[in-house]
C-alpha positions, 0 to 999 in steps of 0.5 A, spaced: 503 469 539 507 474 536 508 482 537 506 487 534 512 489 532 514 482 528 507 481 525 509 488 523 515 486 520 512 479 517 508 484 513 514 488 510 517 481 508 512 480 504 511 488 501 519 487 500 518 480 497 513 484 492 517 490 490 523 485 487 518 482 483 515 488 479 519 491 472 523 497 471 517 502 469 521 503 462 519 496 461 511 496 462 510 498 455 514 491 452 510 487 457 505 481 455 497 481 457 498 476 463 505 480 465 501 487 465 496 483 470 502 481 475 504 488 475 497 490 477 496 484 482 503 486 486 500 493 485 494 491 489 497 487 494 503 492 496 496 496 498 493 491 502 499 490 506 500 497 508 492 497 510 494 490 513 500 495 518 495 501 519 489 495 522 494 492 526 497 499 529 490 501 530 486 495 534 492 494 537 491 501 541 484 499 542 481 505 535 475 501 533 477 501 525 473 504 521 467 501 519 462 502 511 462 503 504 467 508 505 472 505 511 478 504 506 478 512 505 477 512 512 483 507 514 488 513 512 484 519 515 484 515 522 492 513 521 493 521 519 489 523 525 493 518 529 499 520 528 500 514 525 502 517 517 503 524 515 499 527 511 504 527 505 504 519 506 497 519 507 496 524 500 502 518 496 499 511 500 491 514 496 495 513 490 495 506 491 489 505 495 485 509 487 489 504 483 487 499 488 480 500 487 480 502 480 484 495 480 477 491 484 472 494 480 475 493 473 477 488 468 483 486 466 482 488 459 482 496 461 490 495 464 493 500 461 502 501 462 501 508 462 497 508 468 501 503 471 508 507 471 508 513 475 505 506 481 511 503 479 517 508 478 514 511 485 513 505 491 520 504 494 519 512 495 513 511 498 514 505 501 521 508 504 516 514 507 510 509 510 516 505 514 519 512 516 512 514 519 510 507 522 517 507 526 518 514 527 510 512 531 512 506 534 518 508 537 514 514 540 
């Protein structure tokens, strides 16, 4: 069974895999419907695996996970209160996690690139933060 560590390293292979994949934010603008939507799904996922580091940090210290309508909101709050994220990551990370929700709960037809280019022109920036605080807590 694999560490904590390299179960947290297979989630950063499949974000950096992600990451690669999105356009330059000056490009959103010329893409296509089902383009659009790609950026919109990487979006999501690239969400999805920074909540998928915070559960396994969290069960793997024995914190029960956050449980309701609300646990997503939570999730971070508990990662804050942890130690595990900083407040600055946790404010640039909830960016992600209101585009995810929004991304949930909508229809395609209401993905608009303006809304997509600040996501895009800012996730290696917050992904660069968010490894910095996961390791700086790892390494405690």
């Amino acid at each position: 069974m694999a560490n904590l560590k390299d179960k947290i390293e297979a989630e950063y292979e499949n974000i950096d895999k992600l990451i690669l994949e999105l356009p330059v934010k000056d490009r959103l603008p010329f893409l296509e419907f089902l383009q659009l939507a790609g950026v919109a799904t990487i979006l999501h996922n690239f969400y999805n695996g920074i909540e998928n580091i915070l559960k396994l940090i969290i069960q793997e210290n024995h914190i029960p996970l956050p449980e309701g309508g609300s646990w997503h909101k939570e999730l971070l709050n508990l990662a804050v209160e942890k130690k595990i994220i900083t407040e600055l990551t946790k404010y640039q990370v909830g960016e992600y996690l209101a585009f995810r929700h929004f991304f949930c709960h909508a229809y395609a037809l209401d993905l608009y690139a303006e809304r997509l280019e600040p996501l895009v022109e800012n996730i290696k920036e917050v992904y660069l933060n968010f490894k910095n605080d996961i390791s700086n807590f790892l390494n405690k």
